[in-house]
N, C-alpha and C positions, 0 to 999 in steps of 0.2 A: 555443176556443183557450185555451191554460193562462197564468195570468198569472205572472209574478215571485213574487207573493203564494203562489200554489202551491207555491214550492217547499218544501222540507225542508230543516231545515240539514246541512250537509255536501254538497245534490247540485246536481248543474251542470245547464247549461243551455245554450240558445243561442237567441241573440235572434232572432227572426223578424220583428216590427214592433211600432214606436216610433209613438207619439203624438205627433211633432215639435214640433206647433205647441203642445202645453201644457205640457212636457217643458222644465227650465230645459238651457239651451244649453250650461252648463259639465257637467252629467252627458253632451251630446253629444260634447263635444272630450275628455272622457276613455276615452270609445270604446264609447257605449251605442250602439254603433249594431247595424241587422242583420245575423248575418252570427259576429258577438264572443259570442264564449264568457261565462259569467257562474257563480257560485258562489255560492250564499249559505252566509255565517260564521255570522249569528245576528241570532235575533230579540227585538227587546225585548219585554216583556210589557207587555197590554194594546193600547191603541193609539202605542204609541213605533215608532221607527226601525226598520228594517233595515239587517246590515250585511254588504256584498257583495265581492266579488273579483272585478274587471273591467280585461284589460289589464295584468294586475302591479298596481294600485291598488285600497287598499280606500276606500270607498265607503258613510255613511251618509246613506239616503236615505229619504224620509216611505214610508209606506202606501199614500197615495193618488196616488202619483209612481209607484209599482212596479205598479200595479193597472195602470198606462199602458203598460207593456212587456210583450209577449206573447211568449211561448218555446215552445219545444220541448224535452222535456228528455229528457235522453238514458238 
């Protein structure tokens, strides 16, 4: 199953399943859940941030936080 980390910048995606329990609970109340469309803006080089569009809000989040959400992308 394709992670977050998959995608390319510019393409969307849709969340399929969340890693709940080790996933900080504020990227859940902003609507990481499955189900919520998602986009990635860009990626920092190396091992930095990514930075996403979920819900109307952008969103930077680690590498190993996005490796936790698995998508489908469209």
């Amino acid at each position: 199953m394709p992670q977050l980390t998959d995608l390319k910048k510019g393409e969307k995606a849709k969340i399929v399943d969340v890693s709940s329990n080790k996933i900080p609970i504020r990227l859940l109340e902003m609507g990481c859940l499955p189900g919520n469309d998602i986009r990635l803006i860009q990626q920092a080089p190396f091992k930095g941030p990514i930075y996403i569009e979920i819900n109307g809000s952008y969103v930077a989040i680690r590498k190993e936080t996005a490796k936790l959400i698995e998508i489908e992308i469209d």
